[in-house]
C-alpha positions in Angstrom: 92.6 117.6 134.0 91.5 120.2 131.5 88.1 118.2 130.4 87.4 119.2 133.7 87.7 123.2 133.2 85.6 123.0 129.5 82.7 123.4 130.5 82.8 126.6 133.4 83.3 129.9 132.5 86.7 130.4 133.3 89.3 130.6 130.7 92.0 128.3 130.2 95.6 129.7 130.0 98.3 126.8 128.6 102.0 128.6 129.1 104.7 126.4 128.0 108.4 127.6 125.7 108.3 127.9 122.0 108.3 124.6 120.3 106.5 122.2 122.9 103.4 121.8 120.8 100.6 124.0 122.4 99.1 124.6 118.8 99.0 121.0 118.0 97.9 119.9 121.6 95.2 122.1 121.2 94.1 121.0 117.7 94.0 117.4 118.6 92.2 118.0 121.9 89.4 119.9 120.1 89.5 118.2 117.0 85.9 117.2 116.8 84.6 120.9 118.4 82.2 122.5 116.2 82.5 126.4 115.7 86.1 126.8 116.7 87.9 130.6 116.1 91.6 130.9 116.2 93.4 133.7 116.6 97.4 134.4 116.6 99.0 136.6 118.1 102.0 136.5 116.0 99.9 138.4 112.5 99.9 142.2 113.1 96.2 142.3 111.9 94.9 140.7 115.1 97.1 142.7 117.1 95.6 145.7 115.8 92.0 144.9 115.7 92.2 144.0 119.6 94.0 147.0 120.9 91.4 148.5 122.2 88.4 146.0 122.5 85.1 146.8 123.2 81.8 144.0 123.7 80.3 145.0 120.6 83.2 144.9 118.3 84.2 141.0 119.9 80.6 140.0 119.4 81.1 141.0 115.6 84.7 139.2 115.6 83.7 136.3 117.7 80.0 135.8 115.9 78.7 132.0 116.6 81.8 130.2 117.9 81.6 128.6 120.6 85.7 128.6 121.2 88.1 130.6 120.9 91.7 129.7 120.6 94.1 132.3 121.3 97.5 131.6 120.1 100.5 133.8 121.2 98.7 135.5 123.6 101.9 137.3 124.9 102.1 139.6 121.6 98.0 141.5 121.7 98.8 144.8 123.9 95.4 144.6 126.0 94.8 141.0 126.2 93.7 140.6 129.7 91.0 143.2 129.4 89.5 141.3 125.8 89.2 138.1 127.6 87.1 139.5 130.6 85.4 141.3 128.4 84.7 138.0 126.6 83.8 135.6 130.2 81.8 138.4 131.6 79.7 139.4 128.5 79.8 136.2 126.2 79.1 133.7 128.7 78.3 131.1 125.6 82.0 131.3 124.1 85.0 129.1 126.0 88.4 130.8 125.5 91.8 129.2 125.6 94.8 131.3 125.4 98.3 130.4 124.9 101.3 132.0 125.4 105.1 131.2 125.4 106.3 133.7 127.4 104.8 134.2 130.9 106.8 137.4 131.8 104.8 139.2 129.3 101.4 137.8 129.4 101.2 137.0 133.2 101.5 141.0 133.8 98.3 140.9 131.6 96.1 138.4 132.7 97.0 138.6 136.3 94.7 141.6 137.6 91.8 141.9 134.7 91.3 138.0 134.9 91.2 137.1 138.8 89.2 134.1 139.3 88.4 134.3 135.9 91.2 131.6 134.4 93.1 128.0 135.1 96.4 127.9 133.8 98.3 125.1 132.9 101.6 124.5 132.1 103.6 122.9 129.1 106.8 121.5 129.0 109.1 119.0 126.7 107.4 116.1 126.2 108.6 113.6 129.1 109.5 110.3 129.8 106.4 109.2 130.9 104.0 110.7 127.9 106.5 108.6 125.7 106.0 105.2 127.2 102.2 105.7 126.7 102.7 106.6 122.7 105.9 103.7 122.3 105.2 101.3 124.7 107.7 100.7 128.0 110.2 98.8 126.5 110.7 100.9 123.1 111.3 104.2 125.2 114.0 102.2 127.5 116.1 101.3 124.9 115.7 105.6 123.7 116.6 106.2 127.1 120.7 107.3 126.9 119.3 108.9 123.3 116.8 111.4 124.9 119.5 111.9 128.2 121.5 113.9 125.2 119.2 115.1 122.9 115.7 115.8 124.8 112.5 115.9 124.4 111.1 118.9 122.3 108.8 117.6 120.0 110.3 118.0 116.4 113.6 116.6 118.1 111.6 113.3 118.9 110.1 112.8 115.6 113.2 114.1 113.6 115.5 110.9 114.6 118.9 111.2 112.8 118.4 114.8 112.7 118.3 115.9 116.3 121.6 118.1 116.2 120.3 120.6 113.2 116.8 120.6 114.6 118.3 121.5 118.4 120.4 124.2 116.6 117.4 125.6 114.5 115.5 125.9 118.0 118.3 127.4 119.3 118.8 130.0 116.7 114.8 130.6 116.0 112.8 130.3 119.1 115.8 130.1 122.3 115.9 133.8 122.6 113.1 135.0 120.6 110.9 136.3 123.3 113.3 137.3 125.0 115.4 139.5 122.9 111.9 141.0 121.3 112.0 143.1 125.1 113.2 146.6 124.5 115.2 146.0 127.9 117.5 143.5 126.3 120.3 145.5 125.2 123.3 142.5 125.0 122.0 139.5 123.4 125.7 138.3 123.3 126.1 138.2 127.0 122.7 136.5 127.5 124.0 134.0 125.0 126.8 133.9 127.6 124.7 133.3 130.5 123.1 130.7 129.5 126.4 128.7 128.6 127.5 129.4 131.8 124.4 128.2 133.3 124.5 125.3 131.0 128.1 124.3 132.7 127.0 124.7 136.1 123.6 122.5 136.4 124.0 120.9 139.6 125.9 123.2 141.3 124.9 126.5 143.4 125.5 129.1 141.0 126.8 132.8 142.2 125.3 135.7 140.5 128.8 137.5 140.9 130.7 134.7 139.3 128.4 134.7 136.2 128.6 138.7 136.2 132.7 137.9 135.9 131.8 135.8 133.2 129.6 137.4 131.0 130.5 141.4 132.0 127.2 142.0 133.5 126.2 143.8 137.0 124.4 141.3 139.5 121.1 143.4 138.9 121.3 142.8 135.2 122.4 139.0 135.8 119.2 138.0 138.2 117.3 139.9 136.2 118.2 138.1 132.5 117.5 134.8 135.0 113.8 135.4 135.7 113.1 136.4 132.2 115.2 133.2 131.3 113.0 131.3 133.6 110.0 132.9 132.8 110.4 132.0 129.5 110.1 128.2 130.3 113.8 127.7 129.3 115.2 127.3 132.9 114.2 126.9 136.2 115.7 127.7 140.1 115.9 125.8 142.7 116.3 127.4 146.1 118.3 126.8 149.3 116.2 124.7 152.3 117.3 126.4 155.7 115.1 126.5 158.8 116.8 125.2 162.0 120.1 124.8 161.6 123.2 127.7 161.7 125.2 126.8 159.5 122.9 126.1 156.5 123.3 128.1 153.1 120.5 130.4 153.4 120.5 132.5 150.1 121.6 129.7 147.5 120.4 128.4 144.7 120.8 126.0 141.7 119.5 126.2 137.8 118.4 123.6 135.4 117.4 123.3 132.4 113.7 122.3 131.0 115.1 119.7 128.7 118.8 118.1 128.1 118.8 118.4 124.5 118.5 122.3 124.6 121.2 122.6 127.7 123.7 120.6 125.5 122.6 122.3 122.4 123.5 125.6 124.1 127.3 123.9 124.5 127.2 122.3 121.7 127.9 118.9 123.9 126.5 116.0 121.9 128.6 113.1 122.9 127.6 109.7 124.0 126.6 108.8 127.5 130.0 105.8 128.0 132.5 109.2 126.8 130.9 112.3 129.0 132.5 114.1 131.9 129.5 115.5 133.3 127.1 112.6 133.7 126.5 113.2 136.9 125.2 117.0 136.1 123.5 115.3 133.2 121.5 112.8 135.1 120.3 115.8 138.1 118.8 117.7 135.3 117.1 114.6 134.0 115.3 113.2 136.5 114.6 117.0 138.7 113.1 118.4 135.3 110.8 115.8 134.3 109.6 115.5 137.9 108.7 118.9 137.5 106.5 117.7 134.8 105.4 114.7 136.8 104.4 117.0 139.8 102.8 119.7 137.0 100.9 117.1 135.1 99.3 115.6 138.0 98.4 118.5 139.5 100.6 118.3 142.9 101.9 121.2 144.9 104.7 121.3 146.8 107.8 122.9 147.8 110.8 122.4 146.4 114.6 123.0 147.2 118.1 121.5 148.0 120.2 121.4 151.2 123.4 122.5 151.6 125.5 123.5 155.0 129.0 125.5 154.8 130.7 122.7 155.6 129.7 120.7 152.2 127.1 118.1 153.5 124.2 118.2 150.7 121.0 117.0 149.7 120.1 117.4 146.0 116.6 117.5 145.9 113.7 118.2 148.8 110.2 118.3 148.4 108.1 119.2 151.6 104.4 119.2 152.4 102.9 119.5 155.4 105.9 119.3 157.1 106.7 115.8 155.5 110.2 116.1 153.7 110.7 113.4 150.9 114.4 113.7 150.4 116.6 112.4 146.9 119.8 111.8 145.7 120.6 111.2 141.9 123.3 108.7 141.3 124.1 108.0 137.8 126.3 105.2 139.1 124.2 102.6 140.9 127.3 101.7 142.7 127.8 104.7 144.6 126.7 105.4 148.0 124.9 108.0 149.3 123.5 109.0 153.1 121.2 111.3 154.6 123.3 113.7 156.4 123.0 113.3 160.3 122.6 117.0 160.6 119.5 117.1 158.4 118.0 114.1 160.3 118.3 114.9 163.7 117.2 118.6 162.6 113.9 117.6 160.7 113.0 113.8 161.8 109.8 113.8 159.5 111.5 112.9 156.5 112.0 109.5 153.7 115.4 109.4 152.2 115.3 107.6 148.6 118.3 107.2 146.2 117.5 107.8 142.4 119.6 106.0 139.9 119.0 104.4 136.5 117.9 101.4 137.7 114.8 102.6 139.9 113.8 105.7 138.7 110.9 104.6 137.1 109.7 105.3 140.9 110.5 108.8 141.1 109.0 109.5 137.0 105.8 107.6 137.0 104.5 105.9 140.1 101.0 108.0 141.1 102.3 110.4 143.9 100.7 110.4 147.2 100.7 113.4 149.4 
């Protein structure tokens, strides 16, 4: 999709959390590209030299390149003002920006660059990006290894090392953007909330309850989720509710990006045959990487779960053009699941599948039509 964006003018924006290999996506991708500039945010000197940028001075900077790479794009003050500057006054030079924390650098593309960037997104690596490097069969018999331990990158191609590299992650990069916000004033109880979090995937999560837990206000609570989310580590899932009374109207649930960094968060490492919470385990699996599935092949759509007060559920929903395709995870095969009569008398446009291990392959990789 982005060989298609190299050539215009616009720039392109990859967002994605610390550790997913944007650098070293970009490297390869380009490898080959004559008169490439990199700049990172990260080293003070660029920091400075761009706070107040000006045509002439980028000409100087940028010279002949014909790309520039901008890495960290969160951390330069007036970033979204240097790259118009760039598109609208160096129409030869192609820049790609990256950044790992969207709060920040969204609030800094958003109004200088309108209809002046593509942004993708960056995740884990998934499930289907490893069958194409190891081939169907190899990945299958990975399968209940990367259910506990993920897919970040250095956790994939660190095997026998997976625990110290999660906890290095955790400890270097989890929080980094994060707690770098002058607003942060109680990393402890966001280290809180996101056990909590971790314990409740799969269920609708109250922002009073987690308040209780970690001594925070509501206010403070939602906000530490957004920056949370906006910082690629989580993501929420809202309550469907249209025609029917007693539908949950304000819920909402929270995953996790990847499963290796939720369990790393509780330190929960055990083997799929002795865990409690597989079924929690096996919702965050397959909802997250189709999130990647719907993000890498570039289809929009909403996205939500069903709930009514008196307890009948549907764990995932995606709808477009009033089509509803309707899914419940099942770690057990076994175990039956129906589409609540409620829900199908209410919404008749609907197809009702049931995910488990033996057919999610479906759900993961087959092209989606919309």
């Amino acid at each position: 999709m982005m060989d298609r964006r190299l050539s215009d003018k616009k720039a392109l924006i990859l967002l994605g959390a610390r550790q997913t290999g944007k650098t070293t996506f970009l490297k390869k991708y380009l490898k080959g590209k004559k008169d490439c500039l990199w700049w990172n945010g990260d080293n003070s000197d660029i920091r400075k030299i761009l706070k107040e940028p000006n045509t002439s001075m980028l000409k100087r900077l940028i010279g002949r390149s014909k790309f520039l790479i901008i890495d960290e794009a969160q951390r330069i003050e007036d970033i979204g003002i240097c790259i118009k500057l760039i598109i609208d006054e160096i129409p030869s030079v192609k820049v790609i920006a990256t950044g790992s924390s969207s709060f920040e650098l969204a609030g800094k593309l958003n109004e200088p660059l309108t209809g002046r960037k593509w942004e993708f997104k960056m995740f884990p690596l998934s499930y289907a990006e490893m069958i194409d490097h190891h081939a169907y069969l190899e990945e299958k018999r990975m399968f209940e290894q990367r259910m506990v331990y993920g897919y970040y990158p250095e956790v994939v191609s660190s095997p026998g090392e997976e625990k110290e590299v999660l906890e290095e992650l955790i400890n270097s990069s989890l929080y980094k953007d994060i707690l770098n916000l002058d607003k942060i004033l109680k990393p402890q109880a966001l280290e809180k909330l996101v056990q909590a979090l971790a314990f409740q995937i799969g269920h609708q999560v109250s922002y009073s309850e987690l308040g209780q837990i970690t001594g925070l206000d509501n206010q403070t609570v939602e906000k530490y989720i957004d920056l949370l989310e906006k910082a690629f580590i989580i993501f929420r899932l809202n309550s469907f509710s249209r025609n029917l009374r007693n539908e949950l109207k304000k819920s909402r649930k929270i995953y996790f990006y990847d499963n290796g960094l939720r369990n790393a968060v509780i330190r929960q490492f055990g083997p799929i045959h002795l865990r409690q919470d597989m079924g929690e385990l096996w919702e965050n699996f397959m909802i997250s990487e189709r999130q990647k599935h719907l993000e890498q092949n570039r289809v929009y759509v909403n996205k939500f779960f069903w709930r009514t007060k008196d307890q009948q559920e549907i764990d995932y929903i995606e709808e477009l053009n009033g089509h509803f395709d309707l899914f419940e995870f099942k770690w057990n095969p076994r175990r039956k699941a129906r589409l609540p009569g409620s829900f199908k008398q209410a919404y008749p446009n609907h197809s009702f599948s049931v995910v488990t291990p033996e057919n999610h392959d479906t759900f993961v990789l087959d092209e989606i039509v919309k």
